[in-house]
Each structure stands twice: as C-alpha cells, then as structure tokens.
C-alpha positions as a Markdown table, in Angstrom:
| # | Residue | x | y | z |
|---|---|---|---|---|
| 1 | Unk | 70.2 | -3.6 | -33.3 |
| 2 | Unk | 67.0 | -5.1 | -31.6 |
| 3 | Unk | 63.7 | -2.9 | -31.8 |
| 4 | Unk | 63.5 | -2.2 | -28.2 |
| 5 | Unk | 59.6 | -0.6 | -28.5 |
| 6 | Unk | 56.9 | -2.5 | -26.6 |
| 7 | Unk | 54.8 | -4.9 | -28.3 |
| 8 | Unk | 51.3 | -5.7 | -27.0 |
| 9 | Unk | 50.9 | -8.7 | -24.7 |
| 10 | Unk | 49.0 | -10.9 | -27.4 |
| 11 | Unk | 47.0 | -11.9 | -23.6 |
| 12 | Unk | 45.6 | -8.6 | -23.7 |
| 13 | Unk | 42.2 | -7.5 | -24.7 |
| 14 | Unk | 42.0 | -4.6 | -27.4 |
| 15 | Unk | 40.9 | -1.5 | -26.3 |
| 16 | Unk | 37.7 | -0.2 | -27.4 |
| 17 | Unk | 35.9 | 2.9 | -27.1 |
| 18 | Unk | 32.3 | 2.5 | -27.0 |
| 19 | Unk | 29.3 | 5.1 | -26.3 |
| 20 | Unk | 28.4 | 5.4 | -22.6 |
| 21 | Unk | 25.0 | 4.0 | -22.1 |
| 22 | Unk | 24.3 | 7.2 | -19.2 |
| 23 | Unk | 25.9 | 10.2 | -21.1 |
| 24 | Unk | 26.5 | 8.8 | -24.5 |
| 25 | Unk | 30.3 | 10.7 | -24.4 |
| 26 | Unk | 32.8 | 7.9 | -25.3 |
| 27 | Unk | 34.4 | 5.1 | -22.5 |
| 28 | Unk | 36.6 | 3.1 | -22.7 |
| 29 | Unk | 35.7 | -1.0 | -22.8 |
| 30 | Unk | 38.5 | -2.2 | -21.1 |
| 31 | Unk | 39.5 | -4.5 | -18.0 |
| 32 | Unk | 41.0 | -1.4 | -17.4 |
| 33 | Unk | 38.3 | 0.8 | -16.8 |
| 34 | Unk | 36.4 | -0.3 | -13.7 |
| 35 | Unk | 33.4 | 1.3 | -14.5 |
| 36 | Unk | 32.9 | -0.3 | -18.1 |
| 37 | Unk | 30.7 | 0.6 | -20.0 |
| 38 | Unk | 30.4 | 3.6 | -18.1 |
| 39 | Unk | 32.9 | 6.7 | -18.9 |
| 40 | Unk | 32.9 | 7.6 | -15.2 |
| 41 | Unk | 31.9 | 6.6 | -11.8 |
| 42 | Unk | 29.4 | 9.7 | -12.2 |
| 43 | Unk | 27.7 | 7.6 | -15.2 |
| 44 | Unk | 28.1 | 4.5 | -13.3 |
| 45 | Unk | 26.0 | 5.6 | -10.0 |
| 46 | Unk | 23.3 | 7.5 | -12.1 |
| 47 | Unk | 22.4 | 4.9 | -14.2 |
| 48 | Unk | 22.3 | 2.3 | -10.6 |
| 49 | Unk | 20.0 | 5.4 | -9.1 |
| 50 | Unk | 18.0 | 5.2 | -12.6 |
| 51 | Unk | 17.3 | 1.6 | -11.0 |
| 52 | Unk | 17.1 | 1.5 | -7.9 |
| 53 | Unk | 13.8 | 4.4 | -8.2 |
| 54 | Unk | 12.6 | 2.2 | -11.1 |
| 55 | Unk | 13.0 | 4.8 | -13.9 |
| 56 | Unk | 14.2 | 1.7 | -15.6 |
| 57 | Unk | 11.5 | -1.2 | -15.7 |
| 58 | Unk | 11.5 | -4.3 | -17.7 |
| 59 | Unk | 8.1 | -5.2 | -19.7 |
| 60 | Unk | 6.2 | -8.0 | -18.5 |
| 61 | Unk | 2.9 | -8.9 | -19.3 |
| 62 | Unk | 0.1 | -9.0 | -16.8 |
| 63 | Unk | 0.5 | -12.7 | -14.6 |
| 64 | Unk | -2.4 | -15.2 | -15.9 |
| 65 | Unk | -5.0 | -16.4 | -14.1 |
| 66 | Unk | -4.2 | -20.3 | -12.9 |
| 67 | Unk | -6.6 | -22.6 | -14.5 |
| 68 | Unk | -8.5 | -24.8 | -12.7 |
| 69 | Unk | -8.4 | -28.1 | -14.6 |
| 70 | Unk | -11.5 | -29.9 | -16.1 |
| 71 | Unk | -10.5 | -33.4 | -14.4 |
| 72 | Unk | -8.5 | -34.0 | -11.1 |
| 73 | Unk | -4.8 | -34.9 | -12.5 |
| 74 | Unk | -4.8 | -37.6 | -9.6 |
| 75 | Unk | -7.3 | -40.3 | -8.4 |
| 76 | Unk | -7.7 | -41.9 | -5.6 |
| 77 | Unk | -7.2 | -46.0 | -5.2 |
C-alpha cells in the first residue's frame, strides 16, 4: 500500500502566524493572506488611514542650513 496523504509542496512557504501590527490578534504570514501582515482587510485599511492623516510620522531632524563656502570651489581663466 502507498500512503496516499498529501505531502507539502517543498516550493511552498511555511505558514506563520505572526501578531497583527493594527490589532495585535494573530495573522497569518502567508502568500496566502493578501493582507499580510494584517489579520484582516479591517487592519489593513486602518493602519493605511493611520497614514495617510499622518498619525504615523517618521523622525527626521530639522534640514541644515547650506553653508556658504569660505573660497569659490571654481575660478575663472
């Protein structure tokens, strides 16, 4: 007899469950789940809103003032 139960494709990624960044309940990381890492589309279109009204900003530090350099980096011939 031949063990007729499925084997995983050895192409496949593993499936991982993984804390949803919006609502911290668990999601699945797969190519499966179209909303990865998101559980939901729910958690998926909060978290673009979060965005989008800049709840969410990256840190950046005030721009500096150019400097105006001491000698002229050309001369004229």
């Amino acid at each position: 007899m031949t063990d007729q139960r499925a084997r995983p494709d050895p192409e496949e990624p593993p499936v991982r469950l993984v804390k949803c960044p919006a609502c911290g309940g668990p999601s699945r990381y797969h190519p499966s789940n179209p909303d990865r890492p998101f559980c939901s589309p729910r958690c998926r279109q909060l978290d673009l809103g979060a965005w989008a009204s800049e709840r969410f900003r990256l840190p950046a530090d005030a721009p500096q003032e150019p400097q105006t350099p001491s000698a002229a980096p050309f001369q004229d011939v």
